[in-house]
Backbone as CSV, one residue per row, in Angstrom:
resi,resn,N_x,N_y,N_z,CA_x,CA_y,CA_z,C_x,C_y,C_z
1,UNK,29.711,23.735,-46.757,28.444,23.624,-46.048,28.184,24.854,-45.180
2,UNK,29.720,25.446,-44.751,28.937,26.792,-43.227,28.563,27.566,-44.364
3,UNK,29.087,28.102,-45.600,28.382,28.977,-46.680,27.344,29.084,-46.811
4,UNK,26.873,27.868,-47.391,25.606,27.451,-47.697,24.368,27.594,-46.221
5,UNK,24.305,27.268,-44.966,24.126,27.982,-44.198,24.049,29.566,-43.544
6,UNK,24.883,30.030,-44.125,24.924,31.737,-43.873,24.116,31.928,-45.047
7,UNK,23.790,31.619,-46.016,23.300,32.123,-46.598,22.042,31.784,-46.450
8,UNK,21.389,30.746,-45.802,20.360,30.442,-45.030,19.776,31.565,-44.072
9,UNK,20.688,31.626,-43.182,20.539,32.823,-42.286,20.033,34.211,-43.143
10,UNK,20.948,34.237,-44.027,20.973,35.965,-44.437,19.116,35.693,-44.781
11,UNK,18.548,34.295,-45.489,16.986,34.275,-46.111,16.532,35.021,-44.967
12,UNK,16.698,34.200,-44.099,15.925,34.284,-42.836,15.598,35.390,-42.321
13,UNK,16.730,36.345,-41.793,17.178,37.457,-41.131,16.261,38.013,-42.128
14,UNK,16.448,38.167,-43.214,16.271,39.534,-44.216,14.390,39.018,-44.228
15,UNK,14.045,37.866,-44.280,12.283,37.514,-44.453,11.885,37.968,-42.632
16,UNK,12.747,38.125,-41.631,12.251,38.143,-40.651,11.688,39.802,-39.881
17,UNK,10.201,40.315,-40.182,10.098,41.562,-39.709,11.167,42.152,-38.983
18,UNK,11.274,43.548,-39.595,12.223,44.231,-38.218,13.517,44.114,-37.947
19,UNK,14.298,43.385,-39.747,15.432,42.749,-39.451,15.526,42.987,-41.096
20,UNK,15.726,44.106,-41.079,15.782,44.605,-42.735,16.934,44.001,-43.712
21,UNK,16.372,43.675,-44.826,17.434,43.280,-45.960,18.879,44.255,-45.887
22,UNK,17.945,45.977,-45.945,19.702,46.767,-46.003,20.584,46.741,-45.048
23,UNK,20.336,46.065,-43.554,20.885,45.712,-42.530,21.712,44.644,-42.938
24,UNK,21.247,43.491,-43.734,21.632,42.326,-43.288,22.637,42.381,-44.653
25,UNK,22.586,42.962,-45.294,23.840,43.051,-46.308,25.560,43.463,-46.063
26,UNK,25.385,44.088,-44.837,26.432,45.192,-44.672,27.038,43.544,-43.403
27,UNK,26.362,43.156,-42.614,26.894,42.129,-42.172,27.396,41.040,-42.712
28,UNK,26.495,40.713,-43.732,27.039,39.186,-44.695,28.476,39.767,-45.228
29,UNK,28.341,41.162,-45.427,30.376,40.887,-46.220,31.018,41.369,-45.351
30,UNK,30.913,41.552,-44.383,31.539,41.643,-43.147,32.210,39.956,-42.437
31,UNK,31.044,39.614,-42.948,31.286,37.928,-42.785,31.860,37.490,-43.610
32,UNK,31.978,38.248,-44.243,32.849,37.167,-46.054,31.812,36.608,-46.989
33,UNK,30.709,36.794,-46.799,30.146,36.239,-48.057,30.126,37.284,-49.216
34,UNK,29.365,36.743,-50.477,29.791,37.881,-51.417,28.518,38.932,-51.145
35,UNK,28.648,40.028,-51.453,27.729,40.967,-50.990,26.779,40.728,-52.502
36,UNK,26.982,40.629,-53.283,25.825,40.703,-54.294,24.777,39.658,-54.273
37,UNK,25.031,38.095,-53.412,24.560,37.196,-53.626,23.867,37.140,-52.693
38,UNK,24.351,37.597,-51.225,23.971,38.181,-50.026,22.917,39.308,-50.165
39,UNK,22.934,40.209,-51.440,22.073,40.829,-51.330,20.641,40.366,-52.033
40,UNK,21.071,39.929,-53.351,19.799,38.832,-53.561,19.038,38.336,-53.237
41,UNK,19.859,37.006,-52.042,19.220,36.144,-50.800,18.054,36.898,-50.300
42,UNK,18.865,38.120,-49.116,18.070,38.932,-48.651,16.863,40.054,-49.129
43,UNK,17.258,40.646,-50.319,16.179,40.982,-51.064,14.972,39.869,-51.464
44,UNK,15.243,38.268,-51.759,13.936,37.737,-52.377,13.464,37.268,-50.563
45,UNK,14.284,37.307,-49.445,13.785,36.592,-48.340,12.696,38.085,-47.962
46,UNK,12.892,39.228,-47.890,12.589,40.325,-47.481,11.164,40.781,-48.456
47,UNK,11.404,40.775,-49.653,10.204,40.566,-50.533,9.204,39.774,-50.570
48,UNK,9.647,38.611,-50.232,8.729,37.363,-49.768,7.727,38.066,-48.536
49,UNK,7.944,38.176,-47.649,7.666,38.110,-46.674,6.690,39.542,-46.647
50,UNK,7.194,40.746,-47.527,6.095,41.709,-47.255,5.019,41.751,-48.382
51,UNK,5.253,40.958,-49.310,4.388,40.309,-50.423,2.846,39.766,-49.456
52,UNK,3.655,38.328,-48.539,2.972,37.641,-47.765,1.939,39.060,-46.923
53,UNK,2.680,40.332,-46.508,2.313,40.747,-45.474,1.142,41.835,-46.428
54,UNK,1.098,41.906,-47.236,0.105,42.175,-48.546,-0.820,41.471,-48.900
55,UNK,-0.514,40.437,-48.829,-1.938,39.485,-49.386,-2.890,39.565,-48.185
56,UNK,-2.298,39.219,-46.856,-3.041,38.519,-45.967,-3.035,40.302,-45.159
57,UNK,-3.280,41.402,-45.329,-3.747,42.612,-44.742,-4.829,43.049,-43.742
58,UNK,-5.791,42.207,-44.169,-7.318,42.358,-43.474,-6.932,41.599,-42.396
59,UNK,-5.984,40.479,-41.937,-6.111,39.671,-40.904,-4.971,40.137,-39.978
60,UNK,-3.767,40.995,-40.797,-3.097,41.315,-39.952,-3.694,42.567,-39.202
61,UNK,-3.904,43.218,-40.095,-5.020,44.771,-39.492,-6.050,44.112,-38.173
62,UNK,-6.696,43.607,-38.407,-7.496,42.863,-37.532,-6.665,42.529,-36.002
63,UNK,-5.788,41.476,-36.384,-4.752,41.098,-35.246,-4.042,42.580,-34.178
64,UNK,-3.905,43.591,-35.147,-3.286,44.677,-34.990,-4.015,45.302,-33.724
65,UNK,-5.258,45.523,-34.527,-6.566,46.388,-33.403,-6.733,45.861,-32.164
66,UNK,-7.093,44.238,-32.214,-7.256,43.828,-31.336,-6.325,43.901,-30.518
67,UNK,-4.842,43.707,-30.476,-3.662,43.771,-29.555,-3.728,45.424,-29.509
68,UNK,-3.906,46.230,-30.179,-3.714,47.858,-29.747,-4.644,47.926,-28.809
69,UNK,-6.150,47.617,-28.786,-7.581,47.737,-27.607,-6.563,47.309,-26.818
70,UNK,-6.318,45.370,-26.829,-5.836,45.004,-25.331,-4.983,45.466,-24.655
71,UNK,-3.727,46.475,-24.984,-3.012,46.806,-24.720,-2.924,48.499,-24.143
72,UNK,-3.915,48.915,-24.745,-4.309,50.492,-24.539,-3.908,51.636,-25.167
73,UNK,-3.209,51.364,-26.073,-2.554,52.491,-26.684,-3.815,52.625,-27.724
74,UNK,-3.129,54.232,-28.151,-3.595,55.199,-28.900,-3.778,54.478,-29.957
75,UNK,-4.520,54.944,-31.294,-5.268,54.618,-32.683,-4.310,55.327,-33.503
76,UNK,-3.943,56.547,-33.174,-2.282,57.362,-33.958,-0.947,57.122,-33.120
77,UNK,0.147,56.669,-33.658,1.526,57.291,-33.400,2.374,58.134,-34.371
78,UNK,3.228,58.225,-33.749,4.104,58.976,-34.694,4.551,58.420,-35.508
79,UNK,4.656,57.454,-35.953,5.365,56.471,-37.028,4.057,56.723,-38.250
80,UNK,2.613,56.611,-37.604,1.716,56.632,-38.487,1.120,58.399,-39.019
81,UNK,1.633,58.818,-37.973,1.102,60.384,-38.612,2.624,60.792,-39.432
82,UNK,3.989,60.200,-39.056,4.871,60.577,-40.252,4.336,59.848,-41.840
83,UNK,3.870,59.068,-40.987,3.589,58.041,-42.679,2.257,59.030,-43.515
84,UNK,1.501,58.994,-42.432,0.200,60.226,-43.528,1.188,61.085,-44.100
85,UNK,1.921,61.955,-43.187,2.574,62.887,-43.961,3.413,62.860,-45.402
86,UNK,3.879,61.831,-45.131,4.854,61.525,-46.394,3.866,61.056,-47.641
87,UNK,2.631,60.273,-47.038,1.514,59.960,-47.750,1.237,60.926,-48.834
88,UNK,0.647,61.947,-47.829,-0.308,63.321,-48.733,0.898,63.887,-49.336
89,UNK,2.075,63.741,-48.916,2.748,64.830,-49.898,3.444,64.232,-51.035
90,UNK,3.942,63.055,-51.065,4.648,62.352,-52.039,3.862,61.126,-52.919
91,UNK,2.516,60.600,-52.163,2.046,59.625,-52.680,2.571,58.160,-52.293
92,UNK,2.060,57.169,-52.736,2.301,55.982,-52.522,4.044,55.485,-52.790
93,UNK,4.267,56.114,-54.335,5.725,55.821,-54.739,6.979,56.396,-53.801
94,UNK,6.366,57.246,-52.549,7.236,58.108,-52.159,7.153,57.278,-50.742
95,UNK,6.132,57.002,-50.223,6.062,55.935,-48.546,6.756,55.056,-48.827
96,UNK,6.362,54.007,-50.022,7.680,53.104,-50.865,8.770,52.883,-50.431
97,UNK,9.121,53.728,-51.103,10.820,54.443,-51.967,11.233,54.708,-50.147
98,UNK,10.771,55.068,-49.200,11.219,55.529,-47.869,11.475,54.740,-47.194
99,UNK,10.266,53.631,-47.156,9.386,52.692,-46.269,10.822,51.713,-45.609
100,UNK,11.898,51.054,-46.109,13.143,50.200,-45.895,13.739,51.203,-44.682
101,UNK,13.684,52.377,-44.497,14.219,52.996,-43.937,14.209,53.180,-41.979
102,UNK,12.540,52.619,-42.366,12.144,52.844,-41.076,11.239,51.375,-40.863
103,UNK,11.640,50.555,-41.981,10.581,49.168,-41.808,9.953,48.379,-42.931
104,UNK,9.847,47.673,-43.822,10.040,47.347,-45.125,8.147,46.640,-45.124
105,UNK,8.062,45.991,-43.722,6.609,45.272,-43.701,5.893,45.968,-42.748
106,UNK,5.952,47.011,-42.142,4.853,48.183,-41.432,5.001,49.355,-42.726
107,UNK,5.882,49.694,-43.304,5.818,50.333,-44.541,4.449,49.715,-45.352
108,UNK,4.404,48.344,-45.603,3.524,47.467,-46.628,2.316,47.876,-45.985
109,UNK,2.123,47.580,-44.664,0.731,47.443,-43.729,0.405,49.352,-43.604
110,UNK,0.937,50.112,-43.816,0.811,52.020,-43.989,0.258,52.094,-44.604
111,UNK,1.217,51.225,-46.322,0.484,51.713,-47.594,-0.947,51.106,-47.771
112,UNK,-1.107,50.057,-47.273,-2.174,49.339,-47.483,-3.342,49.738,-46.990
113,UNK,-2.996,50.239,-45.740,-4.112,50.954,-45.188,-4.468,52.733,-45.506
114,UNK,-3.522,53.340,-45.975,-3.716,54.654,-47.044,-4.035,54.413,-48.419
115,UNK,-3.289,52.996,-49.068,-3.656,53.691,-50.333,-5.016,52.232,-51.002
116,UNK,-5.076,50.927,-50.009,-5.944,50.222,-50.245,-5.202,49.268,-51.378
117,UNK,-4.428,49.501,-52.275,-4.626,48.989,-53.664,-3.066,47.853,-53.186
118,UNK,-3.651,46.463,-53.096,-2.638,45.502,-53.144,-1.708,45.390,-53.871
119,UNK,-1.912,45.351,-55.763,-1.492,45.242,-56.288,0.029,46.645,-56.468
120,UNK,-0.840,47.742,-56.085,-0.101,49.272,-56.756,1.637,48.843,-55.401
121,UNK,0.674,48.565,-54.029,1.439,48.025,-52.944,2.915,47.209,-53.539
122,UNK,2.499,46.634,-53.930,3.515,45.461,-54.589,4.990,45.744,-55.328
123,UNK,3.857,46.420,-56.727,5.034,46.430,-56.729,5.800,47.591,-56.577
124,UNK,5.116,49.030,-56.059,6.301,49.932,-55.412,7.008,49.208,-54.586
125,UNK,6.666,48.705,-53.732,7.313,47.859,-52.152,8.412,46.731,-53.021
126,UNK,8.085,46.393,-54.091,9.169,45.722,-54.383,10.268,46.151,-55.264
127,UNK,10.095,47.514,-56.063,10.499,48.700,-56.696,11.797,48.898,-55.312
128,UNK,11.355,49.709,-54.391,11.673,50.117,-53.496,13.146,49.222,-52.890
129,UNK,12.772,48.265,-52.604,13.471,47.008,-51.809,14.476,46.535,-52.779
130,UNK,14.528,46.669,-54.133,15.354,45.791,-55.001,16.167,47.119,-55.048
131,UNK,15.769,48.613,-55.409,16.884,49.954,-55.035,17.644,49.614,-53.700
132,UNK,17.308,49.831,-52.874,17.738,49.777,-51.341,18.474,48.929,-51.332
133,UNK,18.175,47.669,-51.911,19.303,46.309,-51.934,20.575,46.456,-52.988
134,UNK,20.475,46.792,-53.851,21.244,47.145,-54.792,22.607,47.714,-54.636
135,UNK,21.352,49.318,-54.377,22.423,50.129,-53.097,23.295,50.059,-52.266
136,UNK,22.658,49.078,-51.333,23.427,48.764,-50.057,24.622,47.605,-50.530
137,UNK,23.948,46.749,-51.505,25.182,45.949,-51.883,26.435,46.320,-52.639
138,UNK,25.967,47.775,-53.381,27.315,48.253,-54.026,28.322,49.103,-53.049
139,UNK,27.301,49.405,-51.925,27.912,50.532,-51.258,28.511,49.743,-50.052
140,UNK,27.941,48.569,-49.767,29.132,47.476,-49.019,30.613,47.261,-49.706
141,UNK,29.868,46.351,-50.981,31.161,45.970,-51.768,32.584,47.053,-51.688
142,UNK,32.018,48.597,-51.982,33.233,49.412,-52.226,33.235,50.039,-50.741
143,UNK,32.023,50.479,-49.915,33.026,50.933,-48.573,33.757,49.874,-47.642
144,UNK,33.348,48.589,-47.646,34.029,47.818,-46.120,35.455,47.364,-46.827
145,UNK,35.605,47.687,-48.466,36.696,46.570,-48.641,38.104,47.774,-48.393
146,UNK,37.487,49.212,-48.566,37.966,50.454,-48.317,38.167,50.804,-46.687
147,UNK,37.151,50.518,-46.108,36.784,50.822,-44.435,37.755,49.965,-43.731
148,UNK,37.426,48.332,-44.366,38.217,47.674,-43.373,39.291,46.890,-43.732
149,UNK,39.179,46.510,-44.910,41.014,46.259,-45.648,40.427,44.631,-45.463
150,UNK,41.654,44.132,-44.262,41.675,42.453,-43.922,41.691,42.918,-42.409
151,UNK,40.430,43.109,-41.410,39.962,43.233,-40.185,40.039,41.738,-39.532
152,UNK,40.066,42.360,-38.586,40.161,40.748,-37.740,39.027,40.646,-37.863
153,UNK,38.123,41.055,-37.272,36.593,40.561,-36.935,35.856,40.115,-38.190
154,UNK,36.038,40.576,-39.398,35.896,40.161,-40.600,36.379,38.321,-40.594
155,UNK,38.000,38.626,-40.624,38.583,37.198,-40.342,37.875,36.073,-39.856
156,UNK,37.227,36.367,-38.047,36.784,35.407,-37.181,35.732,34.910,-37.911
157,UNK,34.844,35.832,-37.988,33.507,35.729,-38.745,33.589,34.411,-40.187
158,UNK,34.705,34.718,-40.975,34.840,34.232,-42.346,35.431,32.471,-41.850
159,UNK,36.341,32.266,-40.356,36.504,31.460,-40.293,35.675,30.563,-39.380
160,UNK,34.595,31.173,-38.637,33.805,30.440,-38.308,32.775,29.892,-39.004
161,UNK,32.401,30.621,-40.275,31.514,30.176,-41.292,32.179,29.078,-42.039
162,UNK,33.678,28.892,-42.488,34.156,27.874,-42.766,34.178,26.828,-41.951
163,UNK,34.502,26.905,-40.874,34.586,25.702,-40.003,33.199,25.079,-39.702
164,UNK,32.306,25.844,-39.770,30.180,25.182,-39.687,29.487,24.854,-40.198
């Protein structure tokens, strides 16, 4: 049952803005779960969620403005003039392919608002996210079992998930 729970969590964590799938991989086998299944979880919880943050664009944009007026800040930051940049020079497949790096669902809400096209959105953003996950799950699997052998903190982790 604590398994089946962590792996609850990992949905969660990885669907929850700001709490990236390639983050939450490197912890689950740290915890002992298996990193490929862990990465799955978190890839369809993380996909879900910027899918969601794709469809419904016009209302988050909306929500956006209004809290930027009430709040006072500027119409550019730097997050958004790096994003033009990477925009004009690489295109949509290239904000994508980046986007996990610095944010998987303000990546979605960039492209959407540079390149307009929901669909094109999609599935780079999900192109993108299933590499990154992949990645991170092979590159868990072979560095932590290399990095950390049989760690205690690994241990605690693996036996508190058993015992919950």
């Amino acid at each position: 049952m604590g398994y089946l729970i962590a792996y609850i969590v990992v949905f969660l964590l990885a669907a929850t803005p700001f709490f990236e799938a390639i983050a939450i991989i490197p912890i689950g086998g740290v915890a002992g779960l298996n990193v490929f299944l862990t990465g799955f979880i978190a890839l369809l919880g993380n996909i879900i969620t910027v899918l969601l943050v794709i469809v419904f664009i016009e209302s988050i944009q909306a929500w956006r403005e209004k809290r930027r007026i009430k709040k006072g800040k500027p119409e550019k930051t730097k997050k958004s003039e790096r994003a033009q940049r990477v925009f004009t020079k690489y295109g949509l497949p290239g904000l994508c392919l980046i986007g996990p790096t610095v944010g998987s669902h303000l990546t979605a809400l960039i492209a959407m608002s540079l390149s307009g096209s929901k669909v094109r959105t999609a599935i780079w953003m999900s192109i993108s996210l299933t590499l990154w996950c992949a990645g991170m799950a092979v590159f868990t699997h072979l560095g932590f079992e290399y990095l950390l052998g049989d760690a205690e903190l690994s241990n605690t982790l693996r036996d508190f998930i058993e015992n919950y």
